[in-house]
PDB file of N, CA, C and O in Angstrom, chain B, residues numbered from 101:
ATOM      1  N   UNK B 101       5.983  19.521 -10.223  1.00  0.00           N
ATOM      2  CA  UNK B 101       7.281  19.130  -9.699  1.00  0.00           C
ATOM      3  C   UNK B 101       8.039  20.383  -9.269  1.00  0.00           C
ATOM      4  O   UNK B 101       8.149  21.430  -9.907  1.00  0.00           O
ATOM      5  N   UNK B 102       8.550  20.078  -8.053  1.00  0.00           N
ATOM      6  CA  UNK B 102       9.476  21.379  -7.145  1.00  0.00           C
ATOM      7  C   UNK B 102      10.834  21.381  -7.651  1.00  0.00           C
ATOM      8  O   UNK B 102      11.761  20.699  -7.215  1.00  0.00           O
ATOM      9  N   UNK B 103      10.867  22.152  -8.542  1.00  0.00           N
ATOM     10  CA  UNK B 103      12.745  22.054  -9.304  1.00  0.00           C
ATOM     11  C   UNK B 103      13.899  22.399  -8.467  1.00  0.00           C
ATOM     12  O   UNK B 103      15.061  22.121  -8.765  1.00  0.00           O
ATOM     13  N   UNK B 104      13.526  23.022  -7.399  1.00  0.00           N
ATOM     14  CA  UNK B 104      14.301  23.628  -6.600  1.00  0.00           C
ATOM     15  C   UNK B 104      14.722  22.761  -5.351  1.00  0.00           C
ATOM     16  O   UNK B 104      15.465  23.205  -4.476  1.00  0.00           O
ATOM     17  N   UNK B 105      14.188  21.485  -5.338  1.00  0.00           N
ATOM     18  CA  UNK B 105      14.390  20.695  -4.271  1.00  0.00           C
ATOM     19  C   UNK B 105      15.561  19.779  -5.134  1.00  0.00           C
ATOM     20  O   UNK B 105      16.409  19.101  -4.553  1.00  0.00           O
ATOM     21  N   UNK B 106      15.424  19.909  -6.984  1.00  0.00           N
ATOM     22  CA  UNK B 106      16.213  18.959  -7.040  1.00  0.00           C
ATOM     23  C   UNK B 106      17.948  18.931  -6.993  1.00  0.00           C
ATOM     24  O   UNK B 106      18.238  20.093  -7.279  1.00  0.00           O
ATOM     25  N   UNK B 107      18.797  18.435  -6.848  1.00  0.00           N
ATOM     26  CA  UNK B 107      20.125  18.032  -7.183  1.00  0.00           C
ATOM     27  C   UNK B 107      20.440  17.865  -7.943  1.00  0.00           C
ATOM     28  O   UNK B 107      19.836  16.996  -8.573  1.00  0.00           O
ATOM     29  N   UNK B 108      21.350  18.352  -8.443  1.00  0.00           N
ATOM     30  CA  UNK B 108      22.203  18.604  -9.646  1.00  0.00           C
ATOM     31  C   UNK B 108      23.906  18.427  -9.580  1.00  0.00           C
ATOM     32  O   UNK B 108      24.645  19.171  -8.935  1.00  0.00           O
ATOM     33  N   UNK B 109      24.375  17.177 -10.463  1.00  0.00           N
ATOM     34  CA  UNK B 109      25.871  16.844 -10.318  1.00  0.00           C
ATOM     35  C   UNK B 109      26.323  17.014 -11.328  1.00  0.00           C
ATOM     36  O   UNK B 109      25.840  16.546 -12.358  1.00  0.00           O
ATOM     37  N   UNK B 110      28.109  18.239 -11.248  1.00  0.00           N
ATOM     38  CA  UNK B 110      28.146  18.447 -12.638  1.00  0.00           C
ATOM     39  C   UNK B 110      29.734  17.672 -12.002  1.00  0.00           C
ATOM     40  O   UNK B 110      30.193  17.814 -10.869  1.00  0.00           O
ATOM     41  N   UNK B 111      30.154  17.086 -12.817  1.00  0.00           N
ATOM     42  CA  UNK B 111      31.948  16.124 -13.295  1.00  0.00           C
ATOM     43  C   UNK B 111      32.438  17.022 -14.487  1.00  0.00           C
ATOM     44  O   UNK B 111      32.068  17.011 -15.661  1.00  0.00           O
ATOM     45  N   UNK B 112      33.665  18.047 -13.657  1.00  0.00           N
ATOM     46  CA  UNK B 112      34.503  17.980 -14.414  1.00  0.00           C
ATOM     47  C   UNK B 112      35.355  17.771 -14.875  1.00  0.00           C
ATOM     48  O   UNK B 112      36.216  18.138 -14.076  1.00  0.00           O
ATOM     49  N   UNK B 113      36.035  17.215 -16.095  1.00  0.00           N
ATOM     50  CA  UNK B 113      37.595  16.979 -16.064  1.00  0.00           C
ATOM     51  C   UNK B 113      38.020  17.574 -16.388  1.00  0.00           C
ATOM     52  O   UNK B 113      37.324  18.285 -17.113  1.00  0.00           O
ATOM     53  N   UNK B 114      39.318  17.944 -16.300  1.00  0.00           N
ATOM     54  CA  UNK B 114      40.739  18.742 -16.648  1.00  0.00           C
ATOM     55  C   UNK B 114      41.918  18.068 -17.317  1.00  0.00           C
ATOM     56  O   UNK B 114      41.823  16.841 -17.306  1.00  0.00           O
ATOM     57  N   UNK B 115      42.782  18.452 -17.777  1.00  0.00           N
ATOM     58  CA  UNK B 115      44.151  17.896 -17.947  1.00  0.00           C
ATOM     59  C   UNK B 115      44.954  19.076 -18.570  1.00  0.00           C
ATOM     60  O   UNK B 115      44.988  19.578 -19.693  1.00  0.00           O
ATOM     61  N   UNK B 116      45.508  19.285 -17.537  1.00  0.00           N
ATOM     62  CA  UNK B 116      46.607  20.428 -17.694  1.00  0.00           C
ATOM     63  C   UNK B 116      46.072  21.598 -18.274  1.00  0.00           C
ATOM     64  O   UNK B 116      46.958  22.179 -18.902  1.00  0.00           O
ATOM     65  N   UNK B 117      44.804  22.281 -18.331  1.00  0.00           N
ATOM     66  CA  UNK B 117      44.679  23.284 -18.262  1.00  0.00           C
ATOM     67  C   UNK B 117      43.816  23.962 -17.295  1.00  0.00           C
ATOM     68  O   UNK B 117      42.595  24.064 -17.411  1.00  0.00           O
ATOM     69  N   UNK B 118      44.836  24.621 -15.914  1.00  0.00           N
ATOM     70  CA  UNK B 118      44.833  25.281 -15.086  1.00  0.00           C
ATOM     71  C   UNK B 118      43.617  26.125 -15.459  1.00  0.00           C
ATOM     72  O   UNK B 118      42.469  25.817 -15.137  1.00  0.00           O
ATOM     73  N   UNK B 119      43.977  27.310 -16.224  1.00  0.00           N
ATOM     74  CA  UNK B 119      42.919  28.701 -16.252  1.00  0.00           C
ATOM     75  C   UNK B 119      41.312  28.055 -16.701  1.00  0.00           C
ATOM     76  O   UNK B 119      40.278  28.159 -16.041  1.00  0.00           O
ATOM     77  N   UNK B 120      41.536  27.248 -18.273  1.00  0.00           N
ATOM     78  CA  UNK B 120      40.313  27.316 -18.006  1.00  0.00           C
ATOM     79  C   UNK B 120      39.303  26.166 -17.437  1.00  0.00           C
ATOM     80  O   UNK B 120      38.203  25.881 -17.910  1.00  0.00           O
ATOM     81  N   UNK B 121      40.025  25.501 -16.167  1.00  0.00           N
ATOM     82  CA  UNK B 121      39.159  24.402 -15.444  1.00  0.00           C
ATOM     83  C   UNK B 121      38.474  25.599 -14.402  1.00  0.00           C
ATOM     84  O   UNK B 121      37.324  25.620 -13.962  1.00  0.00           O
ATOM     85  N   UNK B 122      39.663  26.652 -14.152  1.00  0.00           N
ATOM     86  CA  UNK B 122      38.789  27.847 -12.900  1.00  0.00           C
ATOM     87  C   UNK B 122      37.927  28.356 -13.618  1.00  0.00           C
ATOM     88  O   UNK B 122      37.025  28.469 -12.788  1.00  0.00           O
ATOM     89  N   UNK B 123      37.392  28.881 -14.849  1.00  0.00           N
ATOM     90  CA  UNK B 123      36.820  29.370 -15.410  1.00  0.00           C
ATOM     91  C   UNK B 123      35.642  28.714 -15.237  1.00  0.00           C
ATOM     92  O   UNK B 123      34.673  29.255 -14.704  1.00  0.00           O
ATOM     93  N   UNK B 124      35.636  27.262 -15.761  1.00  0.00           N
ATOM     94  CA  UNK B 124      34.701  26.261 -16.087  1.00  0.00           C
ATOM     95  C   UNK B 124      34.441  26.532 -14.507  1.00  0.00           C
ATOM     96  O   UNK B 124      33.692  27.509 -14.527  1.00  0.00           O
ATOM     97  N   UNK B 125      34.651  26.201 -13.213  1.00  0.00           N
ATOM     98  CA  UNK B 125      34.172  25.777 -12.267  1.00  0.00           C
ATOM     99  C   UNK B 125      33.572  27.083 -11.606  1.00  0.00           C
ATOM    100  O   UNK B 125      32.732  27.026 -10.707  1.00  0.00           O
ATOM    101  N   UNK B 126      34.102  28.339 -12.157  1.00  0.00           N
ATOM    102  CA  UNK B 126      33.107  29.629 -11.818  1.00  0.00           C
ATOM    103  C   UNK B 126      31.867  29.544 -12.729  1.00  0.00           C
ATOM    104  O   UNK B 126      30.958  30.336 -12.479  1.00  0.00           O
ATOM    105  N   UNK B 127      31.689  28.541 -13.925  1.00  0.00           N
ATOM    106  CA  UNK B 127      30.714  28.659 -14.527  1.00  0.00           C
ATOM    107  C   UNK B 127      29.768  28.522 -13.797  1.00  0.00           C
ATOM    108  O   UNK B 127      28.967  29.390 -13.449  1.00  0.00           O
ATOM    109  N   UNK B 128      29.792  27.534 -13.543  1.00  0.00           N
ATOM    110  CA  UNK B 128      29.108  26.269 -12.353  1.00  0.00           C
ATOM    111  C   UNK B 128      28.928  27.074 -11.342  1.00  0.00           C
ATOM    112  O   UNK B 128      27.726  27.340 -11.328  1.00  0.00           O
ATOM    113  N   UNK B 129      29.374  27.518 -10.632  1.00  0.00           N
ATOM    114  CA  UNK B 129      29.438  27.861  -9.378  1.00  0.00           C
ATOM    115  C   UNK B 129      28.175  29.147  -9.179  1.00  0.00           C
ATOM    116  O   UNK B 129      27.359  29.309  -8.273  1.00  0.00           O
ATOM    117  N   UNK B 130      28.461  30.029 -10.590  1.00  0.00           N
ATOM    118  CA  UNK B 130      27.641  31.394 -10.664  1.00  0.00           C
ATOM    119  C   UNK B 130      26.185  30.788 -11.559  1.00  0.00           C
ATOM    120  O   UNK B 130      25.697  31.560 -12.385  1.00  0.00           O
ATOM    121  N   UNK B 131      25.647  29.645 -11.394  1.00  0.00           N
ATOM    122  CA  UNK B 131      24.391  29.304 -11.602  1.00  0.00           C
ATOM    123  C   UNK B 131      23.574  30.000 -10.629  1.00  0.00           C
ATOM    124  O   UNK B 131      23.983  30.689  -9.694  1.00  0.00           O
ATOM    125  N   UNK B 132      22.148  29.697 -11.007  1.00  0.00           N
ATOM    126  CA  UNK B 132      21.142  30.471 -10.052  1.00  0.00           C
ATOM    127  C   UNK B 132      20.818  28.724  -9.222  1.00  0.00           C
ATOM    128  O   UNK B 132      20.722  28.989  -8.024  1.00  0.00           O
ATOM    129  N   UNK B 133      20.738  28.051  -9.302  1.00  0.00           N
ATOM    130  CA  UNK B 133      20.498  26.769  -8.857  1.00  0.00           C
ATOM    131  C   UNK B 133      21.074  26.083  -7.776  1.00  0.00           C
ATOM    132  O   UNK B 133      21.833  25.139  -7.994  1.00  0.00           O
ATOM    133  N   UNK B 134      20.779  26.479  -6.540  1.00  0.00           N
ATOM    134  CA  UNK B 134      21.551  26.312  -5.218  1.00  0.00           C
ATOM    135  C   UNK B 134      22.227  24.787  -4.848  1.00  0.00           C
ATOM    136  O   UNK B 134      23.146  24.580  -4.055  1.00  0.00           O
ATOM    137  N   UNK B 135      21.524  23.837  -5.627  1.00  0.00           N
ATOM    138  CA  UNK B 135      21.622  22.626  -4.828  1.00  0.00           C
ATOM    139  C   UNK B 135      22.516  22.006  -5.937  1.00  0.00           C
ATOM    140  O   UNK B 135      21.942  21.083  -6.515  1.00  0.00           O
ATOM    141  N   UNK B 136      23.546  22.224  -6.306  1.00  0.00           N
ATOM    142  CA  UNK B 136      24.680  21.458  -7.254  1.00  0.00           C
ATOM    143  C   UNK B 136      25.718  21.113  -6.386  1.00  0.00           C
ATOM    144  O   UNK B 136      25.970  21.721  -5.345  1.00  0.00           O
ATOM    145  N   UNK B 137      26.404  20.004  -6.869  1.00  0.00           N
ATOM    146  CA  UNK B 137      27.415  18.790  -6.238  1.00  0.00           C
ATOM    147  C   UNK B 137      28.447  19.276  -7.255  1.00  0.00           C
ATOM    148  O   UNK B 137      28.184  19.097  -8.444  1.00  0.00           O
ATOM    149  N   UNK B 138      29.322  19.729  -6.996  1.00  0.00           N
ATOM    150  CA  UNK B 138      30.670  20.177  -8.163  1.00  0.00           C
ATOM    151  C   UNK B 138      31.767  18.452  -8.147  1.00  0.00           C
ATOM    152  O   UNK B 138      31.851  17.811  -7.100  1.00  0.00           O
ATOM    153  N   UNK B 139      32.183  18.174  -8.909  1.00  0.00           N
ATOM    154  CA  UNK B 139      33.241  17.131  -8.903  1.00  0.00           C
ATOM    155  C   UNK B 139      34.243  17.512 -10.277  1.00  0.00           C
ATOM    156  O   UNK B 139      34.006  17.592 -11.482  1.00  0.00           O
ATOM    157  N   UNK B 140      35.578  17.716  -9.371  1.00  0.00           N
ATOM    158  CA  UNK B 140      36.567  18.016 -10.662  1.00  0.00           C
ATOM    159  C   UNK B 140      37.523  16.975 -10.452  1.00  0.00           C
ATOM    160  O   UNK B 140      38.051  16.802  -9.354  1.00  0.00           O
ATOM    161  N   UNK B 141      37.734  16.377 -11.312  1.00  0.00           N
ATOM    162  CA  UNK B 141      38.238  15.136 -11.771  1.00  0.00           C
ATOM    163  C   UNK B 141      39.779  15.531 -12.390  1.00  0.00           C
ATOM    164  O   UNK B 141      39.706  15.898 -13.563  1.00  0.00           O
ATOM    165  N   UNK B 142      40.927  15.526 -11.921  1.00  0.00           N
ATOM    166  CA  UNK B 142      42.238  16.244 -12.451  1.00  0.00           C
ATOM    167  C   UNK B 142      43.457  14.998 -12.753  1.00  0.00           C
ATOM    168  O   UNK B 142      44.277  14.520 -11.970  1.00  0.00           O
ATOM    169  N   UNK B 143      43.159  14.643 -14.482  1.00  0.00           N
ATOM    170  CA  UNK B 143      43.965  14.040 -15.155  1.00  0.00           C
ATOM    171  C   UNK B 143      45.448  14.463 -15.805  1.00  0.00           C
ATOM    172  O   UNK B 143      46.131  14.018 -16.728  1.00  0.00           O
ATOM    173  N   UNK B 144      45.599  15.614 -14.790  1.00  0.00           N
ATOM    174  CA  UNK B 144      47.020  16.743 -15.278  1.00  0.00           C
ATOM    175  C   UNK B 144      48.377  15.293 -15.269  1.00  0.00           C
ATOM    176  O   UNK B 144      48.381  14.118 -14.901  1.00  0.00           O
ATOM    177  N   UNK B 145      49.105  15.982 -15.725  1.00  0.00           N
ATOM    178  CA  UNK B 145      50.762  15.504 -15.305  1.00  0.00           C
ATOM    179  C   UNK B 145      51.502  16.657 -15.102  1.00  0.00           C
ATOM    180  O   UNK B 145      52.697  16.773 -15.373  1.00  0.00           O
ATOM    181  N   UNK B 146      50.618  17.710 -14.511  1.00  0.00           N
ATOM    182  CA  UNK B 146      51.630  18.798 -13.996  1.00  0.00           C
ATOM    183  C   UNK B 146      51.023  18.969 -12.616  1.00  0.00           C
ATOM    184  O   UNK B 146      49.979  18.442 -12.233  1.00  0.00           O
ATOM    185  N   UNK B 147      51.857  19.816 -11.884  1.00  0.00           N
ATOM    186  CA  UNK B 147      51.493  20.217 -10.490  1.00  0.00           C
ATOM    187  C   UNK B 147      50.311  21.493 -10.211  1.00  0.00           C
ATOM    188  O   UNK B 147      49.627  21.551  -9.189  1.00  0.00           O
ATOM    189  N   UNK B 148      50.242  22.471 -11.341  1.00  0.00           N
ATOM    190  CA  UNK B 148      50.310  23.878 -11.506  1.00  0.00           C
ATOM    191  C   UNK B 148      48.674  23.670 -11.477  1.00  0.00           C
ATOM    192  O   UNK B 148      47.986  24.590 -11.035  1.00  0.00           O
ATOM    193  N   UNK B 149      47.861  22.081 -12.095  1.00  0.00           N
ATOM    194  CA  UNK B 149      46.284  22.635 -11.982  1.00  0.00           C
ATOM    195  C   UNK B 149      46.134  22.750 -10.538  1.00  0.00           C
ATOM    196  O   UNK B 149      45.741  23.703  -9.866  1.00  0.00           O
ATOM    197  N   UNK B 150      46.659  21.191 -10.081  1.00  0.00           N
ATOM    198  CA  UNK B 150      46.032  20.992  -8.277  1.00  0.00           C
ATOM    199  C   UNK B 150      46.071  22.128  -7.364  1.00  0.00           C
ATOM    200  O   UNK B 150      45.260  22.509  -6.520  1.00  0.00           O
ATOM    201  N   UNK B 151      47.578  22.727  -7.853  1.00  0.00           N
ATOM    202  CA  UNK B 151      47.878  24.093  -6.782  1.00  0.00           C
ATOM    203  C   UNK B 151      46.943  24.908  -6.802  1.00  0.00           C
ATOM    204  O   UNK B 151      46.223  25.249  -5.863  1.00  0.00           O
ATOM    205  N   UNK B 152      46.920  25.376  -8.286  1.00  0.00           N
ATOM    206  CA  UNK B 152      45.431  26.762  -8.531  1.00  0.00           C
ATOM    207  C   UNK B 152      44.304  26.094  -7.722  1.00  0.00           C
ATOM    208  O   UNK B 152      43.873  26.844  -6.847  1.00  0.00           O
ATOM    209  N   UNK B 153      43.783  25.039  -7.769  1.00  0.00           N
ATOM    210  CA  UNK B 153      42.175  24.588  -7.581  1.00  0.00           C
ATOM    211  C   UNK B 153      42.420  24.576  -6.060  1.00  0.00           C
ATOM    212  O   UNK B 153      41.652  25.288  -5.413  1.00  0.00           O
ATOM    213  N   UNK B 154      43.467  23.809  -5.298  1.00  0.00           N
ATOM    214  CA  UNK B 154      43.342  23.956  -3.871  1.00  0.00           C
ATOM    215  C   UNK B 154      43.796  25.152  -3.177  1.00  0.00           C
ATOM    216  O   UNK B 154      43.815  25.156  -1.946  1.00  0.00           O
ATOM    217  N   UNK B 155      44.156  26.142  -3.834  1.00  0.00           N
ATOM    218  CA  UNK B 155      44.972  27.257  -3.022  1.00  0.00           C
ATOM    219  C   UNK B 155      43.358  28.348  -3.237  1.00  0.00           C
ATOM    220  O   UNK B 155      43.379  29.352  -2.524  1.00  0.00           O
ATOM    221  N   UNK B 156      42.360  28.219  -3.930  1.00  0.00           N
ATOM    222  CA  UNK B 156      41.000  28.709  -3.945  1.00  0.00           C
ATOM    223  C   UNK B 156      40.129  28.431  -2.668  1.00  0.00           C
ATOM    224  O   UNK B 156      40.683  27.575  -1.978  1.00  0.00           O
ATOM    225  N   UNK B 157      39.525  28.657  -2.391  1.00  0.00           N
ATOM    226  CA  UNK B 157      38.343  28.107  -1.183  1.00  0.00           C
ATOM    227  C   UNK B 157      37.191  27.531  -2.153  1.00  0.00           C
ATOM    228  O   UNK B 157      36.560  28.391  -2.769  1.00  0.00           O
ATOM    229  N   UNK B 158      37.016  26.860  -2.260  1.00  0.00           N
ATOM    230  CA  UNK B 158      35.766  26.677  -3.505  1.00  0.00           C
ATOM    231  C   UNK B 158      34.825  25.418  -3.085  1.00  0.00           C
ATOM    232  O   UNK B 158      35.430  24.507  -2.520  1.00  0.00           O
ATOM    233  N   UNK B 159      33.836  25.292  -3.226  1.00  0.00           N
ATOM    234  CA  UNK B 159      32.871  24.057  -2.856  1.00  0.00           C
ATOM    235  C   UNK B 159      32.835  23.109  -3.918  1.00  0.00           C
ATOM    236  O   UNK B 159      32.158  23.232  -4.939  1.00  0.00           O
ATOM    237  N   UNK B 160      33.620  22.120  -3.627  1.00  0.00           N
ATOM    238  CA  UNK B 160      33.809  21.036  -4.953  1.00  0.00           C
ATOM    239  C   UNK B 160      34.376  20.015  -4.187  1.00  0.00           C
ATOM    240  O   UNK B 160      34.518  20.224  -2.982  1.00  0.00           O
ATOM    241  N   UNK B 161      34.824  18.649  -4.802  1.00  0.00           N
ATOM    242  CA  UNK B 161      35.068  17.533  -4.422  1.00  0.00           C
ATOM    243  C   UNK B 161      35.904  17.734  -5.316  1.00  0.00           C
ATOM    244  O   UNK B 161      35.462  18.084  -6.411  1.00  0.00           O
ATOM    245  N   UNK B 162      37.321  17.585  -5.149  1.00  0.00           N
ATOM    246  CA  UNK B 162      38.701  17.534  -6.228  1.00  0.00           C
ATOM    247  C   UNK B 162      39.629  16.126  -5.654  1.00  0.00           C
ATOM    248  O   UNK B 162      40.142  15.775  -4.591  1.00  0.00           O
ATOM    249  N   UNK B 163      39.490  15.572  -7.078  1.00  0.00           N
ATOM    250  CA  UNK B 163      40.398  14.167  -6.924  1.00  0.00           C
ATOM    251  C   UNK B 163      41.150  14.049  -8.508  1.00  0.00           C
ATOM    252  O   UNK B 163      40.856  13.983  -9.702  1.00  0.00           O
ATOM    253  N   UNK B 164      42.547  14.081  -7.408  1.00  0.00           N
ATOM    254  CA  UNK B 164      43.237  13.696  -8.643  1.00  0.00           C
ATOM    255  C   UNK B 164      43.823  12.393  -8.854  1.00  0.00           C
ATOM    256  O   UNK B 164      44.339  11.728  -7.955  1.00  0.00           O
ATOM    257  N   UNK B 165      43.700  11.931 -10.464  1.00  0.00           N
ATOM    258  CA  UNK B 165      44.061  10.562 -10.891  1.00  0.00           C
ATOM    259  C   UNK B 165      45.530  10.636 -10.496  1.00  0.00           C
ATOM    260  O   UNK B 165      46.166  11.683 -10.616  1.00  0.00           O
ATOM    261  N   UNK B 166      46.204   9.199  -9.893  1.00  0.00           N
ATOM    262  CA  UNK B 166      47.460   9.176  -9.527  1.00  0.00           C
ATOM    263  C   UNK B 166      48.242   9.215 -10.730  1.00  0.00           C
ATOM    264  O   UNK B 166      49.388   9.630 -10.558  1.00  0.00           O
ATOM    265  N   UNK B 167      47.897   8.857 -12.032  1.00  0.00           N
ATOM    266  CA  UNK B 167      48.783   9.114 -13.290  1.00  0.00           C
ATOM    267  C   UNK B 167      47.115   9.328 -14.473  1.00  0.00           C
ATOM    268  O   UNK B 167      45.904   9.197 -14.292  1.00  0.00           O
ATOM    269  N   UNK B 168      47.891   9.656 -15.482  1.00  0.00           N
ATOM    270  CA  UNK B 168      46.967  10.187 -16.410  1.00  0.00           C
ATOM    271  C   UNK B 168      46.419   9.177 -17.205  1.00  0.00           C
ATOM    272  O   UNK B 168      47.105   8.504 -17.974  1.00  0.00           O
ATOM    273  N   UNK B 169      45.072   9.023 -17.038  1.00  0.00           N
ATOM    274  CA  UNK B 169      44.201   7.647 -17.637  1.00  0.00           C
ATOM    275  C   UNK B 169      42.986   8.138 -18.748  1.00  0.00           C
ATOM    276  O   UNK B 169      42.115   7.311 -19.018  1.00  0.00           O
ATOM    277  N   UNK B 170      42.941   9.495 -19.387  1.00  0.00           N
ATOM    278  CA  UNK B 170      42.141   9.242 -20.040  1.00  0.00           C
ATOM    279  C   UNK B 170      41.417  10.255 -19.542  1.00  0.00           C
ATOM    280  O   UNK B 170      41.867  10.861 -18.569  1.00  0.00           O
ATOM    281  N   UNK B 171      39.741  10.757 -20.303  1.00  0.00           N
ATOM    282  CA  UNK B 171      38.799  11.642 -20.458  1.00  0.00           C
ATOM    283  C   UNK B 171      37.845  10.443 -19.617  1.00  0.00           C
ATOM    284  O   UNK B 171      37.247  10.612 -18.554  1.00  0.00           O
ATOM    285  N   UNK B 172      37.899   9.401 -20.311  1.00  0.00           N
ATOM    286  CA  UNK B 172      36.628   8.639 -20.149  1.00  0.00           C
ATOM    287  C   UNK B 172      37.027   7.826 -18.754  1.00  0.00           C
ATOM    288  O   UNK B 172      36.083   7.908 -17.969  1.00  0.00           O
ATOM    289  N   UNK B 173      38.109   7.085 -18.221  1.00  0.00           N
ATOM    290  CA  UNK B 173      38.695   7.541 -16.870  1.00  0.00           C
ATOM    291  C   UNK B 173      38.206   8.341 -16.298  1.00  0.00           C
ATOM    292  O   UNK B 173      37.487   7.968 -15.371  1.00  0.00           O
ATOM    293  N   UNK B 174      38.287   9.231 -16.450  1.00  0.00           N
ATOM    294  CA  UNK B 174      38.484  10.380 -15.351  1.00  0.00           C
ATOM    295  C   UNK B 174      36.311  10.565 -15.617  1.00  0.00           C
ATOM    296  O   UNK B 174      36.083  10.718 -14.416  1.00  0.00           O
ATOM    297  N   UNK B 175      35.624  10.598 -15.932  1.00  0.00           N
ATOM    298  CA  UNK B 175      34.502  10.424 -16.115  1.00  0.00           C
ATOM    299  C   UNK B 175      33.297   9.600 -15.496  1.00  0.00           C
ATOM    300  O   UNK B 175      32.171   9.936 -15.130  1.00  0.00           O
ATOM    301  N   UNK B 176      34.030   8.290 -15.525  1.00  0.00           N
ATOM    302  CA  UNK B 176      33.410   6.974 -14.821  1.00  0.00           C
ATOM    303  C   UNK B 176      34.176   7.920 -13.423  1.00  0.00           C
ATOM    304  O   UNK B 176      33.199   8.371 -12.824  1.00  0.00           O
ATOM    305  N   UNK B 177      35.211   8.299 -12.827  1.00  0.00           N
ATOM    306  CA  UNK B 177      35.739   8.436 -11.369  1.00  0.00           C
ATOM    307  C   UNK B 177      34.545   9.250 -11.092  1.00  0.00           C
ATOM    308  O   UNK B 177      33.611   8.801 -10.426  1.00  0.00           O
ATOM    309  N   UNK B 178      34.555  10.554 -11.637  1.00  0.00           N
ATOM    310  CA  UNK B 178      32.943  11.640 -11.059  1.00  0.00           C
ATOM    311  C   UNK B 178      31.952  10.730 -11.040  1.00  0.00           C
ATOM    312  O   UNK B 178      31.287  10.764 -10.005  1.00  0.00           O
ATOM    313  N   UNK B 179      31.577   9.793 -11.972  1.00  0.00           N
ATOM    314  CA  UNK B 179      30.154   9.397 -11.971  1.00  0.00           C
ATOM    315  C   UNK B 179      30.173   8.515 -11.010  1.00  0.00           C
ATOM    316  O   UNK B 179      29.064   8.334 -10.505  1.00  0.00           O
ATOM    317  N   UNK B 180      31.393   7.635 -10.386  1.00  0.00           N
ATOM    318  CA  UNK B 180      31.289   6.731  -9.062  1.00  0.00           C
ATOM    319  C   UNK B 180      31.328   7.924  -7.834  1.00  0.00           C
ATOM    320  O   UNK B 180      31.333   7.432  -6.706  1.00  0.00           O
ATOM    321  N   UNK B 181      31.350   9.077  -7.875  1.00  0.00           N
ATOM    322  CA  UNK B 181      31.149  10.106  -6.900  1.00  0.00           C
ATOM    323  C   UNK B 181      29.471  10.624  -6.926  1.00  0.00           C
ATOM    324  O   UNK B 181      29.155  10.792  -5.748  1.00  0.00           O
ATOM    325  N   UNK B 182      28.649  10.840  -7.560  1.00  0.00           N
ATOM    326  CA  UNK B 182      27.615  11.076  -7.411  1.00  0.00           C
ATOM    327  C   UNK B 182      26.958  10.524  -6.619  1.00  0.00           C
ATOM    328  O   UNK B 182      25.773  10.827  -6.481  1.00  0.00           O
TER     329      UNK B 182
END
C-alpha cells in the first residue's frame, strides 16, 4: 500500500483559545505528510480567535459556529466536512 497517495483529515476545535488553536494548526501544518485536509471548527464567543486564524494565510477550511454549541457540536460540523 502507497501511504503517500493517502488523505488525511484532521478537525479542529477551538473555543476561545486564540494562541493555542495557531499552535495546534502549525502542528498540523509542519507534518511531513503532504496530502492533509485541515478543518478548524471555532466554538469561541469572542472575536479575537476568528481575527488571529483569518488575518494568517493558512490552508484550512475555518467555520465558525453562529453561537457556542459544544465540543461534540463542533465535531460532528468537521466530520460533515470531510
Amino acid at each position: 500500500m502507497n501511504l503517500s497517495k493517502l488523505s488525511v483529515s484532521c478537525i479542529i476545535t477551538t473555543k476561545n483559545r486564540p494562541d493555542l488553536v495557531l499552535v495546534a494548526i502549525q502542528s498540523v501544518l509542519q507534518q511531513t505528510h503532504n496530502r492533509i485536509k485541515l478543518i478548524v471548527i471555532d466554538d469561541s464567543d469572542d472575536n479575537i480567535t476568528e481575527k488571529m486564524i483569518r488575518n494568517k494565510d493558512l490552508p484550512l477550511k475555518y467555520i465558525k459556529n453562529d453561537q457556542s454549541r459544544g465540543a461534540q457540536y463542533s465535531r460532528n460540523i468537521g466530520l460533515s466536512e470531510v
